[in-house]
Structure formats: structure tokens, C-alpha cells
C-alpha positions as CSV (number, residue, x, y, z in Angstrom):
1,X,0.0,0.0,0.0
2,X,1.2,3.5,-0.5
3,X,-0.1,6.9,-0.5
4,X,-0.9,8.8,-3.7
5,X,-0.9,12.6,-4.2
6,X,-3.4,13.1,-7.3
7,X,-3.4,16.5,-8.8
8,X,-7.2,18.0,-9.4
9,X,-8.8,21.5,-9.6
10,X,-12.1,22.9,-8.3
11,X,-15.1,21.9,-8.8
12,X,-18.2,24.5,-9.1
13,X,-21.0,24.0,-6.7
14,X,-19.5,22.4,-3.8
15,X,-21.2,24.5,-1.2
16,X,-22.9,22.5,1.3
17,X,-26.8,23.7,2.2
18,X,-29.0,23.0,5.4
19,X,-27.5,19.7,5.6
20,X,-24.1,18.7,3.6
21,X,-23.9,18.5,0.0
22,X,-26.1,16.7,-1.9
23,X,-26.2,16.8,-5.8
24,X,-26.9,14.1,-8.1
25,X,-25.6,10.4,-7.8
26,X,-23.9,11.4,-11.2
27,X,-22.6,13.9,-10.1
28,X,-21.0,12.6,-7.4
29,X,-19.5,9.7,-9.1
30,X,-18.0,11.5,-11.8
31,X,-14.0,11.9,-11.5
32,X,-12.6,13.6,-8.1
33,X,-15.7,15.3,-7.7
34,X,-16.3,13.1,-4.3
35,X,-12.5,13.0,-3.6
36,X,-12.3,16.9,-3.5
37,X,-14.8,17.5,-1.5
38,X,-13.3,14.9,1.3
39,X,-10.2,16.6,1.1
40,X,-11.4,19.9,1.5
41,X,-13.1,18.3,4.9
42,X,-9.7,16.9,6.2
43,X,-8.1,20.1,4.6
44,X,-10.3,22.3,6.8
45,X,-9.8,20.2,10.2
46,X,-6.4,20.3,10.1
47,X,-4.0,17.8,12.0
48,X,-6.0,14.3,12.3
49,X,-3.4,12.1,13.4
50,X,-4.4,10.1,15.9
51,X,-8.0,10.7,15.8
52,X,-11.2,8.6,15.5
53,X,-14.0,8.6,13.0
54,X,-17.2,7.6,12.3
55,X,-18.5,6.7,9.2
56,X,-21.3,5.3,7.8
57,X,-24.6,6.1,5.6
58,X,-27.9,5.4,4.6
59,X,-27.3,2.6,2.1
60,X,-28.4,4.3,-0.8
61,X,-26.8,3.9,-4.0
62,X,-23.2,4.7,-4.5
63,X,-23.1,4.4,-0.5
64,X,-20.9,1.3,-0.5
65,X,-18.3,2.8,-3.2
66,X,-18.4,6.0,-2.0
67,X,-17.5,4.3,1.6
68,X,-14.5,2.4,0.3
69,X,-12.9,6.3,-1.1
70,X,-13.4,7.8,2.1
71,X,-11.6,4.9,4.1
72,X,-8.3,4.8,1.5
73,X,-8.4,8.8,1.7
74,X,-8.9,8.7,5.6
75,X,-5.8,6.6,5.7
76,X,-3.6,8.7,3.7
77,X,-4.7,11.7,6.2
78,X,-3.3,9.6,8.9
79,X,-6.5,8.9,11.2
80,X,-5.8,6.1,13.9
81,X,-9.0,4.6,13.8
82,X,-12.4,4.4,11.7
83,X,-15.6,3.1,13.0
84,X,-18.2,1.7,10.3
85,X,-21.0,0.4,10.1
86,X,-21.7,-3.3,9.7
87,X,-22.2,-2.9,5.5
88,X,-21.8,0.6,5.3
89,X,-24.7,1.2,7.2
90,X,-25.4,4.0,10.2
91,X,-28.3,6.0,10.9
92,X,-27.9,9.5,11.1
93,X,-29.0,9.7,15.0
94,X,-26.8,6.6,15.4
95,X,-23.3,8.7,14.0
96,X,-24.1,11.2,16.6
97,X,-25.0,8.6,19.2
98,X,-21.2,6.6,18.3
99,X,-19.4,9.7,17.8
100,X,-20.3,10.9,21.6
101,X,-20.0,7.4,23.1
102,X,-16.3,6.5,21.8
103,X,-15.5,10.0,21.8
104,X,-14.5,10.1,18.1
105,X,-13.1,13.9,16.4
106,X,-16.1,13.6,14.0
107,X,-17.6,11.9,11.5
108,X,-18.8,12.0,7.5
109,X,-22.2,10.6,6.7
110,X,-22.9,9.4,3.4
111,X,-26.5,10.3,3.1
112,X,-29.2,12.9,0.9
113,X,-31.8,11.9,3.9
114,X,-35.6,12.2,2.6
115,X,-34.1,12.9,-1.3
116,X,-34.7,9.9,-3.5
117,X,-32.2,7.0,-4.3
118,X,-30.9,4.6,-7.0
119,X,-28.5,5.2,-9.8
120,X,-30.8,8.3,-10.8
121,X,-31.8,9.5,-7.4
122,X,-29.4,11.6,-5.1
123,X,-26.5,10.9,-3.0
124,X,-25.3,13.5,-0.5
125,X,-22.1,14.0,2.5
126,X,-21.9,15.8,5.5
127,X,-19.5,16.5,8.3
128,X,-20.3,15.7,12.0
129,X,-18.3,17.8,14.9
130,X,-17.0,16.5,18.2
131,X,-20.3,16.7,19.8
132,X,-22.0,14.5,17.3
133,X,-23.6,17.6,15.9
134,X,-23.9,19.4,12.1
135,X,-20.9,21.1,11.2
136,X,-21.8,24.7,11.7
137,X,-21.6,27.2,9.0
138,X,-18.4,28.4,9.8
139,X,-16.8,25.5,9.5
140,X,-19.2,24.5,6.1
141,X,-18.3,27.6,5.0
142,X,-14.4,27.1,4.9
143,X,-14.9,23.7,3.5
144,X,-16.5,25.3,0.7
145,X,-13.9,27.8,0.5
146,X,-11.3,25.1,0.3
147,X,-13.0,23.2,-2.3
148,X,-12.8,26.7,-4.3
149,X,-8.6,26.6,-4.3
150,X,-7.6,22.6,-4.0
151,X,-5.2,21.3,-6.0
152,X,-4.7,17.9,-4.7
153,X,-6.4,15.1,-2.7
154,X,-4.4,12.6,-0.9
155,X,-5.5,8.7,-1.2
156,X,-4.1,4.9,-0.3
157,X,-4.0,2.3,-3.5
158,X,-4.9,-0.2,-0.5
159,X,-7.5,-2.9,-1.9
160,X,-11.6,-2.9,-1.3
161,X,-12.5,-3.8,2.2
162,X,-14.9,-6.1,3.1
163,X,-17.8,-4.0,4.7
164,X,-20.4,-6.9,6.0
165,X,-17.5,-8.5,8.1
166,X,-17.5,-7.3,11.7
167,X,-14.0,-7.0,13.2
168,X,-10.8,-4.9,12.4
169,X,-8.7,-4.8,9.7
170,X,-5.9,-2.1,8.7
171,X,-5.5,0.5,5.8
172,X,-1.8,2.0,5.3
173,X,-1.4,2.6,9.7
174,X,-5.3,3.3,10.0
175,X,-7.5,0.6,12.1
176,X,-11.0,0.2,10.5
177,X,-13.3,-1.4,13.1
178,X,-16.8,-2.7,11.2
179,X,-19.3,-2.1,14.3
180,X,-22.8,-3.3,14.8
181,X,-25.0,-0.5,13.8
182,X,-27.6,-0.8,16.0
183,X,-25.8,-2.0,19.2
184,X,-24.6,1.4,20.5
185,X,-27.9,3.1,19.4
186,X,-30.0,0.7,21.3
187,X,-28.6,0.8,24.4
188,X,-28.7,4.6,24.4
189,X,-32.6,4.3,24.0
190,X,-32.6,1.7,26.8
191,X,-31.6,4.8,29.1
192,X,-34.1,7.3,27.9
193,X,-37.5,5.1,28.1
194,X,-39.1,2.7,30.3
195,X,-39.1,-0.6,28.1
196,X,-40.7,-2.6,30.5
197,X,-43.8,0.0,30.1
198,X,-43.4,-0.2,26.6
199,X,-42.9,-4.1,26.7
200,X,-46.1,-4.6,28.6
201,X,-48.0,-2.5,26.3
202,X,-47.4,-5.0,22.8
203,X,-47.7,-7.9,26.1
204,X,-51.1,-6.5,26.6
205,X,-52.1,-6.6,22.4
206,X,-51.0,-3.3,21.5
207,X,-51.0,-3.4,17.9
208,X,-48.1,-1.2,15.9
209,X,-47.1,-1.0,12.4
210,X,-43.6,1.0,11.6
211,X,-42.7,2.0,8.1
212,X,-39.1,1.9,7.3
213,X,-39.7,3.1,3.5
214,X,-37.0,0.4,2.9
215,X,-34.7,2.9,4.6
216,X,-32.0,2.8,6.8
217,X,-34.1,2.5,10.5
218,X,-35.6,-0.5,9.1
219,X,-32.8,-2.5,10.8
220,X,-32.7,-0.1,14.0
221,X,-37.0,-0.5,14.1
222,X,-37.1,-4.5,13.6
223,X,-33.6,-5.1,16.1
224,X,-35.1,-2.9,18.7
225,X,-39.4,-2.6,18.2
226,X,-39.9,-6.8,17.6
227,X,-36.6,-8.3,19.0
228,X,-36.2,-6.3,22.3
229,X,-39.4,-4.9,22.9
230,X,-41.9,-7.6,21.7
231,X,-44.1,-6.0,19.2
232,X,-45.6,-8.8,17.0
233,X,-43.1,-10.3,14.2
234,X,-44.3,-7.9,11.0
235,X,-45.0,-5.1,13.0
236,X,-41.8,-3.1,10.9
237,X,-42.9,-3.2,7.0
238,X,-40.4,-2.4,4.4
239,X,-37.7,-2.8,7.0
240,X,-35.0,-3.9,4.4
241,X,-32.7,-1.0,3.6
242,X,-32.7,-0.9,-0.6
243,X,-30.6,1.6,-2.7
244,X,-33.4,2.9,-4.5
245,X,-35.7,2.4,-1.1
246,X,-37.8,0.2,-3.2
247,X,-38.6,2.9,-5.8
248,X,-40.2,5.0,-3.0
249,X,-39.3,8.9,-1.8
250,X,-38.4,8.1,1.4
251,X,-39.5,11.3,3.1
252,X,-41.8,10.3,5.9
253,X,-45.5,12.6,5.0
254,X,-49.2,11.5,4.1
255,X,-48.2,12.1,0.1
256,X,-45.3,9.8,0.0
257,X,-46.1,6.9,2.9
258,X,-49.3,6.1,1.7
259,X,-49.2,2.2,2.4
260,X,-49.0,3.3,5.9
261,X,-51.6,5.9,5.8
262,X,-53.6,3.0,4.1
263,X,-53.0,0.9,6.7
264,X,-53.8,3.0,9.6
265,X,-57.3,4.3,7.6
266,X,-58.7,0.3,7.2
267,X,-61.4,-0.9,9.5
268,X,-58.9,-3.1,11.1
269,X,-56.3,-0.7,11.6
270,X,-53.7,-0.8,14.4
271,X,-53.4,1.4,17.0
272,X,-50.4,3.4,16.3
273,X,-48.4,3.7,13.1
274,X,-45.2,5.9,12.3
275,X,-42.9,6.0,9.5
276,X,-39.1,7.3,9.6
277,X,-37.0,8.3,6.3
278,X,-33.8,7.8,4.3
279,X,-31.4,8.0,7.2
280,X,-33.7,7.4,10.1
281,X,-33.7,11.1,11.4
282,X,-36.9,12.0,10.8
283,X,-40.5,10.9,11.9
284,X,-44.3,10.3,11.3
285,X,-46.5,9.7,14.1
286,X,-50.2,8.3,13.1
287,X,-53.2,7.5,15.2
288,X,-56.2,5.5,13.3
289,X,-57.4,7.7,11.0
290,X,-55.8,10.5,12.3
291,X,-52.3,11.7,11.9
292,X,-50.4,13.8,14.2
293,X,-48.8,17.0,12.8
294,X,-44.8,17.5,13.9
295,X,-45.3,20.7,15.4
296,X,-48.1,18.9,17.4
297,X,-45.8,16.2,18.3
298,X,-43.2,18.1,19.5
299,X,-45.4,20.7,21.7
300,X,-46.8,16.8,23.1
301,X,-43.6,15.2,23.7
302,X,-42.6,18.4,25.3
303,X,-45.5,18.7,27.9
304,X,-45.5,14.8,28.7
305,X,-41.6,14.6,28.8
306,X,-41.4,13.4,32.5
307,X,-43.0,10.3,31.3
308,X,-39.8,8.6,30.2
309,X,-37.3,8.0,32.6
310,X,-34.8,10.2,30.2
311,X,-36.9,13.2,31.4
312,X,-37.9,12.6,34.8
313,X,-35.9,15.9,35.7
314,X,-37.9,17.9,33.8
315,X,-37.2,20.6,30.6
316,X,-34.3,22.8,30.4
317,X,-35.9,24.7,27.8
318,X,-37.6,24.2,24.2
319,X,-36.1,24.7,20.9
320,X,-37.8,24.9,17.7
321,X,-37.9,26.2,13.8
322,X,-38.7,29.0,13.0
323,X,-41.2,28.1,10.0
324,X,-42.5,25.5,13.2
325,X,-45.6,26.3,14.7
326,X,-45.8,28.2,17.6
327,X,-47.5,24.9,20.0
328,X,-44.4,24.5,21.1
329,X,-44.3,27.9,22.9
330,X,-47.5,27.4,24.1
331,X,-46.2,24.3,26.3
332,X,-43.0,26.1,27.4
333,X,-44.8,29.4,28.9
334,X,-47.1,26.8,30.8
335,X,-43.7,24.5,32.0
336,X,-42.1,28.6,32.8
337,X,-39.1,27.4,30.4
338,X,-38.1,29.3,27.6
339,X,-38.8,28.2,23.9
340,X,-35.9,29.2,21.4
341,X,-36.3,30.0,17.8
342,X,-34.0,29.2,15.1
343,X,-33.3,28.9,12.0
344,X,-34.1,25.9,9.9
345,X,-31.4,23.4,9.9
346,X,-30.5,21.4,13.4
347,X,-26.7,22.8,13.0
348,X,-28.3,25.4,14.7
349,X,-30.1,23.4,18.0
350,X,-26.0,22.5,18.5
351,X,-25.2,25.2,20.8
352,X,-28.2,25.6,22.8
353,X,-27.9,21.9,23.5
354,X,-24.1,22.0,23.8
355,X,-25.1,24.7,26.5
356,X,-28.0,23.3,28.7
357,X,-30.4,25.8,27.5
358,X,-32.6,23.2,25.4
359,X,-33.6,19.6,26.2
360,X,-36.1,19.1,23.4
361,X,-36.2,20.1,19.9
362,X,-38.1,20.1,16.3
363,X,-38.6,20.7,13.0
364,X,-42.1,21.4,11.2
365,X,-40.1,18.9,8.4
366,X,-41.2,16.0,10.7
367,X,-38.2,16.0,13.0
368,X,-37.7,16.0,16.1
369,X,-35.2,14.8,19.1
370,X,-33.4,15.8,22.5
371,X,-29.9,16.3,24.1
372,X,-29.6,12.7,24.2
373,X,-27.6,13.5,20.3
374,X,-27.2,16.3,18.8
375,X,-29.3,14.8,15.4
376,X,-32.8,14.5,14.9
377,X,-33.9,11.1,15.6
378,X,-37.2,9.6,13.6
379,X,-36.7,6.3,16.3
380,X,-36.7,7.9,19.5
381,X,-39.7,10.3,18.6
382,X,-41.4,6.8,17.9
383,X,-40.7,5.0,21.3
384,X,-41.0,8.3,23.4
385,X,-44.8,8.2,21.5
386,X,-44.8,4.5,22.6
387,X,-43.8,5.7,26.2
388,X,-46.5,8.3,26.5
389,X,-49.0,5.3,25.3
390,X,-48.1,3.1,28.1
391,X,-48.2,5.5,30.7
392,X,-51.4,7.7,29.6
393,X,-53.8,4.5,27.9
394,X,-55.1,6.3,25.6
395,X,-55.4,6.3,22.1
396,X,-53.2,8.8,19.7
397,X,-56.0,10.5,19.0
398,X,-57.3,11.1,22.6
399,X,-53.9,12.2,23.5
400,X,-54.1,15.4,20.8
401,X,-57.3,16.0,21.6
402,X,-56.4,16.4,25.1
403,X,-53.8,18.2,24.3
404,X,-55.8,20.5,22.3
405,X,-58.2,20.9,24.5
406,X,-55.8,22.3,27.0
407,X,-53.8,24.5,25.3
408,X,-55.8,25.3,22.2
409,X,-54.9,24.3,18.6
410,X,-52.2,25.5,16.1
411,X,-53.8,25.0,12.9
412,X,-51.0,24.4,10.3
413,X,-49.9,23.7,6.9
414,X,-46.8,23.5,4.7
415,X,-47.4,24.1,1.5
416,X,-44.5,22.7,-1.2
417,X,-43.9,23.8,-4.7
418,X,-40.5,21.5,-6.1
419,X,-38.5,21.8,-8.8
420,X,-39.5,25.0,-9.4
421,X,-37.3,27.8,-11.9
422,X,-34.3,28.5,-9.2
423,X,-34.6,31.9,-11.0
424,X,-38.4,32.4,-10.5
425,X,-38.1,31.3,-7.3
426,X,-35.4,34.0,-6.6
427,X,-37.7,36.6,-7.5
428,X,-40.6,35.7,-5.8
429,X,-38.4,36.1,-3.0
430,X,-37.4,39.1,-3.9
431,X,-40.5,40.5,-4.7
432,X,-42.2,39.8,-1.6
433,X,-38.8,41.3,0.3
434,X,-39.7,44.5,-1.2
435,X,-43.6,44.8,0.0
436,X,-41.9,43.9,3.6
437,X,-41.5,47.5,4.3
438,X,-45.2,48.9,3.7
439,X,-47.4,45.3,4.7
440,X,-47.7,46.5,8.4
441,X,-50.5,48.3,9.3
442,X,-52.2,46.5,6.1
443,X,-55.6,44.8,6.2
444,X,-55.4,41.3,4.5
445,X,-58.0,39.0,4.4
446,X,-59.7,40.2,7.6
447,X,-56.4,40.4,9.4
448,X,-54.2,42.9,10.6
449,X,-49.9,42.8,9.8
450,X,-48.4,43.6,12.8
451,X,-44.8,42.7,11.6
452,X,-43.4,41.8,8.5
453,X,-39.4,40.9,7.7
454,X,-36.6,38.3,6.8
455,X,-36.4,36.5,9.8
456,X,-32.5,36.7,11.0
457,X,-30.9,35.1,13.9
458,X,-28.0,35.9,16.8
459,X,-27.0,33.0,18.4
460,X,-27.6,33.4,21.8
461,X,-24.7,31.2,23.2
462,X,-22.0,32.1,20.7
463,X,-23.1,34.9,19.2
464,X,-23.1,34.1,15.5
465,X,-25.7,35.5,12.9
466,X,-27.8,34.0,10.5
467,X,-29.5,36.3,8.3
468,X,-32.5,36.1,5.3
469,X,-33.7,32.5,7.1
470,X,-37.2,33.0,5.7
471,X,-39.6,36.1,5.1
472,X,-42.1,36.1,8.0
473,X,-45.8,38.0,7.7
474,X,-47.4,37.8,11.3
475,X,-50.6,39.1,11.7
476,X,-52.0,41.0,15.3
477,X,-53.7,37.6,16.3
478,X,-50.8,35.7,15.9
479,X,-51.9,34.0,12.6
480,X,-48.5,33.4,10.7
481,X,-47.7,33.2,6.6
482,X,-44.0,32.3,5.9
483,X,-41.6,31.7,2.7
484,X,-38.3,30.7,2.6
485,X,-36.8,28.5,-0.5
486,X,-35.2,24.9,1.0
487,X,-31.9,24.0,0.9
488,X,-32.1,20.4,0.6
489,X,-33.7,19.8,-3.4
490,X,-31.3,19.0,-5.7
491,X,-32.9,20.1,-8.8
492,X,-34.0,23.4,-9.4
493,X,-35.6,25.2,-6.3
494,X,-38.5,23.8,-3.9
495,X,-40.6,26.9,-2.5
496,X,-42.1,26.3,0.9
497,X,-45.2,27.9,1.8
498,X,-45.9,27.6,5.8
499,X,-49.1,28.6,7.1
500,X,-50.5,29.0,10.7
501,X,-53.7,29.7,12.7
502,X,-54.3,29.3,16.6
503,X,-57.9,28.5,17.5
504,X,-58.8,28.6,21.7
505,X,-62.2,27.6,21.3
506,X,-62.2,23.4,21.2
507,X,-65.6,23.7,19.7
508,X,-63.7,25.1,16.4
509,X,-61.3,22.1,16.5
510,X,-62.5,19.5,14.1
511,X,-62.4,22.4,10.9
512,X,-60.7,21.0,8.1
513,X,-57.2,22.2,7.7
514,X,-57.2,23.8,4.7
515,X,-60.4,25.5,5.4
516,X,-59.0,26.7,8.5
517,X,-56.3,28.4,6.7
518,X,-58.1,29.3,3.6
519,X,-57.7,32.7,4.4
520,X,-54.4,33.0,5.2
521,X,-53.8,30.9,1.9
522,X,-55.6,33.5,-0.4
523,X,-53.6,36.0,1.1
524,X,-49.9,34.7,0.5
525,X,-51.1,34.2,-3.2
526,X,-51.7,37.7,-3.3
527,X,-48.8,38.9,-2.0
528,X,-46.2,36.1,-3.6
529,X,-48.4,35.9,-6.5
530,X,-47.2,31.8,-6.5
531,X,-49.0,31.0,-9.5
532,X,-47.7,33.8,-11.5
533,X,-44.5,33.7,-10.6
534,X,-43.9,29.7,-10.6
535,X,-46.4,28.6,-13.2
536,X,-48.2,26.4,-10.6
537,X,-51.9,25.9,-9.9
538,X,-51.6,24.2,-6.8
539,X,-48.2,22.8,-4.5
540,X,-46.5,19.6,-5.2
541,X,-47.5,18.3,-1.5
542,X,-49.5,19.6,1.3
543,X,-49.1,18.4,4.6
């Protein structure tokens, strides 16, 4: 084995978004474009000799190959050790989880999450810190820099390892060490919740049905939901990880897991279904016939924490989205906590968790998860749900209701318009950024704006800034309308329209949705003009 020094040049469009980089599985296949973005990783950390790190992905296509680079390259950049995953595979929540119990310098996850897979789908890379967390932007931001001015990448000629074998085995003076994925994970969840609660509950004929979306948590789901907690054998469908996830989109909503949501609507249906996505980090929680919105689930979770032993000690504090709705809130002013808002994109959860200001967290984007990693985690939304069911014996239904009931209800929608013009998109944006200045005061739709703007953040902890995060119309009642373009699509631009509502009055909480929000709806076409601008009658998915 030696290590080469291959000559290369930049590569445009290297810039990570919310959440690595994620182009094209062409795109990442073609010629050094993968090996300079790696180096411009280990470029940017500087000395790793004698670290550790973690690496592992979602199994998608190009996973395994793209696995075997990253191990020759970590080699010739002089890493002690490498912890993988048993055939490439970790979950996202599961890197964060390894990286904080072994106490690795990092870790690269081979993942495009919720994007679709297979030789045409996506394939996408990101770079965990220290404290199992997103790479913040000003370390994204230099890697981007880097991948502006490389001229070389550094690499072993070492041979293909074998990635299903579990044990160690050497590159150049690196150790790899092929781990069970779902050992560390599991035993972490084992500390947060009260399995012999949950264990009594499938004992007692609780009956469950978990989606994988032939994603990576099927094997964390099946190892964890049927062999250590009991739930009936078939309980996890499409629990095989696939590299096209079966010809599915495995993002976890009512448009794309609709086996589930046909499952939990039959006369027969179980009593509590929930779906998590490409790399197991984000979550769906359904009742029969009824599913649970995320912002719902997390304001939920959040007041019923002290449920699972995790929690017994009660909340630090709350943090959520901004584009998330405001139920959260609701719960913290009632627990006397505070409730953060941030910017889309967990990176930015990192330092509020880092710092014991936040215990819980979410995204409207169905994810949520804790300071137990510093990740969303689709799996331990699930069994905290499954916690809560033990301990309250009630249906999922009952329990929103309840909640509703007690703290009134957030009506809420996202509205999503894909593969839009990236240049139409851009000035919609920038035509509604213009009216910002003159909307307050304005009457629309029967409401009044109290505040209009491009939502910008200051990180409370370490004082960094985040600015033009999403253009935010909030009306004197509270009612909400926001825009911001996402950062996740790989094609062209995805527009997200988020609407919001709150109703007091529980005999107003069985409207329709959309009706509830119809107003609000008619007014953010008149002041985006969507259809005009986009060409689009109606969004690509509602939930």
C-alpha cells in the first residue's frame, strides 16, 4: 500500500446547504468530484493524526463505493482509527450517538436523507463535529472555500475492504473497526425510556405498524421494536434498507407513505403507526385515521416529557424552527421554560444543547429529538410516542385531543412547490422582500400585519448570525404566513409555503385544515403571486 498525491482543480458547486452536499448520484460519481470534497473536509480540520472517526450512511446507491474512497483517503490523512458500520450502514441519530460514546473527532455521513435513491436519485455528505452535531456554517463555509482553491487530494491504493464482516482490519497505519450499527444506538434508547412499560404494552395486544420506507431504520426498528421490545413479528414493513428504497421517496408525510396511511385508515387498523426516512432522522407519528402533525408532536412530547425515565428531571428549555408552529411555545410558557427559535437546519439546535439551554427540539419537516444527540432522531420520537401510550392508555387521538383541549390548537400547513425555476423562485423572494417594508398596518383577508421581515438570527450562546432564514408575515392575532426557499432539493428550487392559525375555542377544533387556513392561503397568493410567478396551480405536496 502507498499513499498517492493526485493532482485535481475545483469543482463548481461544492457549497454544502441546510445539511451537507447533496447533488446528483452522477454527479457525485464522476472523476474527483467526491475525492475533492473529502479533502477539503480533512483540509479544513487540520492535524488528524491520531483521531477517530465515524463513518457510515444510509445505504443508498453509490453508499458502498463512495465508503471504500473515504476509508483509503482517511488513511492517507493519517486517522488512527475508523468506526463503520456493519455494511456501510449507520443511521444519522446513530453517527451522533457513536461519535459521543467512543468520543471520536467527528464523523462524514454518506447520506441525501428524505431525497430519493438509486442510480438516478441523489447521493449526498456531510461532516459531524466532536459533539455528534452538524458542522456549523463556519466551519461548512471554509470547507466550501477550500473546495474553491484545491489542487490535490491525498489517497491509499490499499484494496476494497470487506464492509459486512464485523472486526478490524488495517488501511496503510489506520485501524477500521466494522461495528454493529444498532448496538450502540439501542442501548442509548434503553436509558431514555421505560421498556418494561413499553414491553407490557405489545404484552397486553397493542398493535403497531412502523414503516421503514425500505430505509435505513428499518434494521434499528425490527432489532429494537420486535426483537427487544416484543411488538408482533411484521410489526416493521419495508424494513429492508434498498438503494433505491424500493422505488419510493423516502421522506416520511401522508403524500409519500401512503401504504402506511392506508393501513392505519382500514377498518382493522392498528393502534399506532409511524414512518421514519432515508437516514432514520426523521418521523411520522399516526393514530387510526388521524395523523399527528410535527409541530403537534413536538409541543406533546414536550409537555408529557417526565413520562420517560430520560426526562424525569424535567425541561431545560424548548427549541424549535422557525417556520414550526408556535404549540411549542405554548407548552414552554405553561412549564415557565423558555422556547428558542432558530433557524431551519439542526446545526443550529447544537449550541443551545451543547449549553443546557434546550432539552427538546423540532422541526415542522417531521423531525424532532433531544440532548440525548445532537441529530434529529425519527426512532426515538417513535418509542417516546410509545412511552407516552403506556403511561397515559389512551389512544393517539385522545392524547391530541387532550392536548388541544388544554392548550388550544395550532392550525398548520406546509405548503411545497418542487423543482421549481431557481430563477423564479429567486424573484418571488425578492418581490415579496420588497412589499416587507409597507405590509404593516395593512388589512389582508380580515387580518391585521403587525410585523413583517426576513427572519435573522443571533446565536444566543455564541453569538453568531444567520440572516435572510425565511420572510415572515405575522398578523396582530398571531396568525402566521411564511416563505423561505429549501436547501435540501437537488434540482432546481423547492418553494415552501408555511401557514398558521391558533384556534382557543375546542368547539372550532375539528375544521378542516385547509379551510382553516383558507384565508391565510388567499392572502400569501396575493402577495407572492405563487401561480404567477412559478407557473403552478396548486403545491407539489401539502401536509
Amino acid at each position: 500500500m502507498t499513499i498517492q498525491i493526485i493532482n485535481t482543480a475545483p469543482i463548481a458547486g461544492q457549497r454544502p446547504g441546510t445539511s451537507g452536499l447533496r447533488k446528483k448520484v452522477a454527479v457525485f460519481s464522476a472523476p474527483q468530484y467526491l475525492e475533492n470534497f473529502v479533502q477539503s473536509v480533512f483540509d479544513t480540520l487540520g492535524d488528524r493524526r491520531g483521531q477517530t472517526l465515524v463513518l457510515g450512511g444510509d445505504g443508498r446507491f453509490y453508499n458502498r463505493a463512495a465508503i471504500q474512497t473515504v476509508l483509503r483517503m482517511a488513511a492517507a490523512h493519517g486517522y488512527a482509527r475508523v468506526l463503520l458500520g456493519q455494511g456501510g450502514i449507520l443511521s444519522t441519530p446513530a453517527v451522533s450517538c457513536v461519535i459521543r460514546k467512543h468520543g471520536a473527532s467527528g464523523g462524514l455521513i454518506l447520506s441525501a436523507s428524505h431525497n430519493p435513491g438509486g442510480p438516478d436519485g441523489d447521493f449526498g455528505i456531510k461532516y459531524n463535529i466532536a459533539n455528534g452535531g452538524p458542522a456549523p456554517e463556519k466551519v461548512t463555509e471554509a470547507i466550501y472555500a477550500r473546495t474553491q482553491a484545491i489542487t490535490e487530494y491525498r489517497i491509499s491504493d490499499a484494496a476494497d475492504i470487506d464492509l459486512d464482516k464485523p472486526g478490524s482490519v488495517r488501511i496503510e497505519q489506520m485501524t477500521v473497526e466494522v461495528i454493529d450499527s444498532v448496538a450502540d444506538y439501542a442501548e442509548l434508547m434503553q436509558q431514555l425510556f421505560d421498556f418494561d412499560a413499553i414491553r407490557a404494552l405489545f404484552a397486553g395486544g397493542l398493535r403497531l405498524c412502523f414503516d421503514g420506507m425500505h430505509a435505513v431504520s428499518g434494521p434499528y426498528a425490527t432489532a429494537i421494536l420486535e426483537g427487544m421490545l416484543g411488538a408482533p413479528k411484521g410489526s416493521v414493513i419495508n424494513g429492508v434498507p434498498l438503494e433505491d428504497f424500493g422505488g419510493g421517496h423516502p421522506d416520511p408525510n401522508p403524500v409519500n407513505a401512503q401504504e402506511l396511511i392506508a393501513i392505519m385508515a382500514a377498518e382493522d387498523a392498528p393502534d399506532f403507526g409511524a414512518a421514519s426516512d432515508g437516514d432514520g432522522d426523521r418521523n411520522m407519528i399516526v393514530g387510526r385515521r388521524f395523523d399527528v402533525t410535527p409541530s403537534d408532536s413536538l409541543a406533546i412530547l414536550a409537555a408529557n416529557a417526565t413520562v420517560a425515565p430520560g426526562y424525569r428531571a424535567g425541561l431545560t428549555g424548548i427549541a424549535r424552527s422557525m417556520p414550526t408552529s408556535g404549540a411549542a411555545d405554548r407548552v414552554a410558557s405553561a412549564l415557565g421554560i423558555p422556547c428558542y427559535e432558530t433557524p431551519t437546519g439542526w446545526k443550529f439546535f447544537g449550541t443551545l444543547l451543547d449549553a443546557g439551554m434546550a432539552t427538546l427540539c423540532g422541526e415542522e419537516s417531521y423531525g424532532t429529538g433531544s440532548n440525548h444527540v445532537r441529530e434529529k432522531d425519527g426512532l426515538w420520537a417513535v418509542l417516546f410516542w410509545l412511552n407516552l401510550l403506556a403511561e397515559k392508555k389512551q389512544s393517539v387521538e385522545d392524547i391530541v385531543r387532550a392536548h388541544w383541549a388544554a392548550y388550544g390548537r395550532n392550525y398548520y400547513s406546509r405548503h411545497d412547490y418542487e423543482d421549481i425555476d431557481s430563477a423564479s423562485a429567486q424573484q418571488l423572494m425578492e418581490a415579496v422582500r420588497g412589499q416587507l417594508a409597507a405590509l404593516p398596518g395593512q388589512t389582508l383577508g380580515g387580518c391585521t400585519v403587525a410585523l413583517a421581515d426576513d427572519f435573522s438570527y443571533t446565536d444566543p450562546v455564541d453569538g453568531s448570525v444567520a440572516t435572510q432564514q425565511g420572510i415572515r408575515i405575522i398578523m396582530t392575532d398571531g396568525a402566521r404566513i411564511v416563505l423561505r426557499l429549501s436547501g435540501t432539493g437537488t434540482e432546481g428550487a423547492t418553494l415552501r409555503l408555511y401557514l398558521e392559525r391558533y384556534e382557543a375555542d375546542p368547539a372550532q377544533h375539528d375544521i378542516p385544515t385547509q379551510q382553516a387556513l383558507a384565508g391565510l392561503i388567499a392572502v400569501a397568493e396575493k402577495v407572492a403571486q405563487i401561480r404567477a410567478r412559478t407557473g403552478r396551480d396548486a403545491p407539489t405536496v401539502t401536509t
